[in-house]
N, C-alpha and C positions, 0 to 999 in steps of 0.2 A: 585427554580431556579432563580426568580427574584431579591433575594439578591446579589448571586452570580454575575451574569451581569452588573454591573457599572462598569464604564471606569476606568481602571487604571491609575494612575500618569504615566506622560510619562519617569520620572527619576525612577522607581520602575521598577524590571526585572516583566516582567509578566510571567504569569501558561507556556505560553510556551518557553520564553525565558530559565525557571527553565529543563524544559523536554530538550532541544535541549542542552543545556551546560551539563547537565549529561549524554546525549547521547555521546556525542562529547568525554570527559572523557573515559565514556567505550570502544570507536573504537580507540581510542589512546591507551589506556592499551594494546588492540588485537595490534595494528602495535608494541608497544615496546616489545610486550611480543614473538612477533613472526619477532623481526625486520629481520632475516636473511633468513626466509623462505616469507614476504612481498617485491613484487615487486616494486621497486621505495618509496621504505618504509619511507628513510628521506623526501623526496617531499610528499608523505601521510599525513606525521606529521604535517609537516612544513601548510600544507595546514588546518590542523585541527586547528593549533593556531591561523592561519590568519581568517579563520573563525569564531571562538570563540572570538578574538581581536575583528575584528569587528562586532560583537553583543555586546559586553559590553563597546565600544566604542558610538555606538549608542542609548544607554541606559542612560550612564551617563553623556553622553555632545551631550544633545540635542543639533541637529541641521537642516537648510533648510531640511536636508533628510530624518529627522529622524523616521517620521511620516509615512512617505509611508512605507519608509528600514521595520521597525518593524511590519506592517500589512502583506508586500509581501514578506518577505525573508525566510519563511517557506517553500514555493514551489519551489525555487532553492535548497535549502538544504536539503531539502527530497529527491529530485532528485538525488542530491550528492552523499548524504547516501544508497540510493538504488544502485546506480555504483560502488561505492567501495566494496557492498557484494561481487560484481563478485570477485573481489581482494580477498580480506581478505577470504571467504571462504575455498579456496582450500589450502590456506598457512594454516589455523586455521585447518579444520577439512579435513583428508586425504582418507576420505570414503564420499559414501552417502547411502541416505536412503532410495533412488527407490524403491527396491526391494522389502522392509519391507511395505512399502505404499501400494504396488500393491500386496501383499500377503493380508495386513488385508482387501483391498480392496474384495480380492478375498471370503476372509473368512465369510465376511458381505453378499454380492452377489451369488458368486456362479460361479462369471461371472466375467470376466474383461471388466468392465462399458464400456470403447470407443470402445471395439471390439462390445460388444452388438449392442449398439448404432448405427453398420452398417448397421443393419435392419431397421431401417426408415430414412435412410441418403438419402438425396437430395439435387439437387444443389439449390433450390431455400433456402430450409432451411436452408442449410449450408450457402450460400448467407447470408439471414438474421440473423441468429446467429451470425456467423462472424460480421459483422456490430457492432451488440448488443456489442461483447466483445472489440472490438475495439473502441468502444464510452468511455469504464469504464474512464480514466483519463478523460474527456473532459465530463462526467458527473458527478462525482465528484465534480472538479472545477467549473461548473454551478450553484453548489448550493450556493456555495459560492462570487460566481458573484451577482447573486440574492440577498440575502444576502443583500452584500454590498450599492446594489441600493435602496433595502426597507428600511434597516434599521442602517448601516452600523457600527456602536455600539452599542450595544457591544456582540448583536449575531454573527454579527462576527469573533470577537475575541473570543468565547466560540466554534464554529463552526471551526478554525483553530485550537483548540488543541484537541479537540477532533478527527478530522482528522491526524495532523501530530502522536496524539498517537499511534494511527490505523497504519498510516505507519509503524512508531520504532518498533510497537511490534513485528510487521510481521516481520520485518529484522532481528531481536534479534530470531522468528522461523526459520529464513533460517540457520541461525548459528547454532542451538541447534539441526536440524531435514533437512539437505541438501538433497536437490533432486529438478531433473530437469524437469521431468514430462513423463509420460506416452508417448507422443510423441517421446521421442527418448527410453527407455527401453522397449517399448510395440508396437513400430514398425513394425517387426519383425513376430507380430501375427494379425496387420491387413491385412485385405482381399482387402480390395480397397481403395486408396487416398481418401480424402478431396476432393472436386469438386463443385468450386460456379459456378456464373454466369458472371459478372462484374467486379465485386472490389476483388474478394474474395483472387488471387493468391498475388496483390499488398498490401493487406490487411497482409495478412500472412509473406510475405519478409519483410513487413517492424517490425513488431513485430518479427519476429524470430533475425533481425538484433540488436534489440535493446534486446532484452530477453535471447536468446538463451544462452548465456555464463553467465548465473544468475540460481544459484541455490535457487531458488524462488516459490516452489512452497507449501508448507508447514509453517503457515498456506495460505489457498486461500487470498491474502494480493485484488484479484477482489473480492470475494465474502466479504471478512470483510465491504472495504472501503466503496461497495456498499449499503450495512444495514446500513452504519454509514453515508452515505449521504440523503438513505431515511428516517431516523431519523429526520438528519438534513432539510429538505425538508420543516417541518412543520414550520419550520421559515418565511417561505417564502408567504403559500397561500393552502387551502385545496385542490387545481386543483395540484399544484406541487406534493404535499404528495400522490395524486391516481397518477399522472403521473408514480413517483420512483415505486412506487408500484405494477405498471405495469412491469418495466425495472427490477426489484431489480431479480424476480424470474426467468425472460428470460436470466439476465448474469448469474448468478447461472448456469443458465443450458448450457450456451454455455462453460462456466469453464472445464466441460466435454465432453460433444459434441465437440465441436475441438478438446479435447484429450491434453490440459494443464493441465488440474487436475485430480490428483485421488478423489475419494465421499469423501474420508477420511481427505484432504484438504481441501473442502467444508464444511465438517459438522466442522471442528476444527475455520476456518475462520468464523462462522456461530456464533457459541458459543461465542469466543473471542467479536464476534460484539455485540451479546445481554449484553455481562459483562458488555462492556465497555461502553453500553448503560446505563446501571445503575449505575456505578460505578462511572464512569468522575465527575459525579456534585459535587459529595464528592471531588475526588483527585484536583480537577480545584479551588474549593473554598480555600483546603487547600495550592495548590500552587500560589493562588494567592495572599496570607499572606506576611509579613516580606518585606525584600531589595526591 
């Protein structure tokens, strides 16, 4: 691992600069390939070159911004990227995959898991799970804050692409495997609402606002990122790595318990995160070669 980690030239595109312009490439291909059935498809475009321009503008004419631009501009653009699946999705692919989810679901169990799960539903726990699953972005990004304050190169910069990979992959599963989640196909056969204590209904409005029109659930893009931040954690301090450790398996479970995920998205986000655990140090070293 330790070879891999020195600082890149700041005129050299780095591992993730390489990941984010090939993504960029593939969600252009989807708006041109689907320009008639993409909503607002020339401003998509147009918005994908100006993004790409300025990454490779910031690359090869260092400048006063250049330093920060190139450490932080991964987390607006992942954002980006997660918004426009809501787009691109329904133009791309004119089915989804609820169904199929919640049938192998059923197949595995016996049971359709969030109806189960009514049997020990409580507000206080639902209170607290809710919480848990609503922390995932702002846990993620902690470790990478941390991070930054300990050591601040070139973990890193190894720590944000292995992150933003974790995002791309996920969204590359929304497109390959659509579905919205068990909360609105499986509705229908719950017995009793959701019921916190405090936070839980402002908790929920505001994730549904932001979520709800994202076919996002396949693979768990909560449960990946969150393996891939308690990974990440050991950068930081042996207290952080039991902290995640603690969190990694209660969002897990809140994934289903609120009735966002099917098991089946769980265990696929679950896997992808152990690969990718393995996997990065090879793909990061070799994209961090050449230009």
């Amino acid at each position: 691992m330790a070879e891999i980690l020195n600082r890149p030239p700041l005129t050299r595109f780095w591992a993730v600069d390489k990941l984010f312009l090939a993504y960029v490439v593939f969600s252009s291909v989807l708006v041109v390939g689907w320009w008639n059935q993409v909503p607002d498809a020339a401003a998509l475009f147009t918005v994908h070159l100006a993004g790409a321009a300025l990454l490779v503008f910031e690359v090869k004419f260092p400048n006063g911004t250049s330093w920060l631009f190139r450490n932080l501009y991964p987390l607006p653009y992942v954002g980006f990227c997660y918004k426009e699946m809501a787009v691109l999705i329904p133009a791309v692919r004119h089915t989804d995959a609820d169904q199929w989810l919640a049938d192998l679901d059923y197949r595995i169990w016996h049971v359709n898991p969030t109806v189960w799960l009514e049997r020990i539903q409580t507000p206080l726990l639902t209170e607290f799970v809710q919480i848990a699953y609503t922390l995932f972005i702002p846990a993620v990004l902690l470790v990478a804050l941390l991070i930054w304050i300990k050591r601040p190169n070139p973990e890193f910069q190894y720590y944000a692409f292995l992150i933003t990979l974790g995002f791309l992959l996920s969204y590359v599963g929304y497109l390959i495997v659509p579905a919205r989640g068990p909360r609105f196909l499986l509705r229908h056969l719950q017995h009793i609402p959701l019921q916190g204590l405090w936070l839980f209904k402002g908790m929920q409005a505001t994730l549904d606002r932001m979520e709800s029109a994202a076919y996002d659930c396949f693979p768990s893009g909560h449960t990946l990122l969150t393996i891939l931040a308690w990974w990440g954690s050991r950068f930081i301090s042996k207290k952080a790595f039991w902290a995640y450790s603690a969190y990694t398996p209660l969002l897990i479970f809140a994934t289903v318990y609120c009735r966002y995920h099917y098991t089946v998205d769980v265990l696929a986000g679950a896997g992808l995160g152990f690969v990718l655990i393995l996997a990065t140090p090879a793909i990061y070293k070799k994209l961090s070669q050449g230009v």
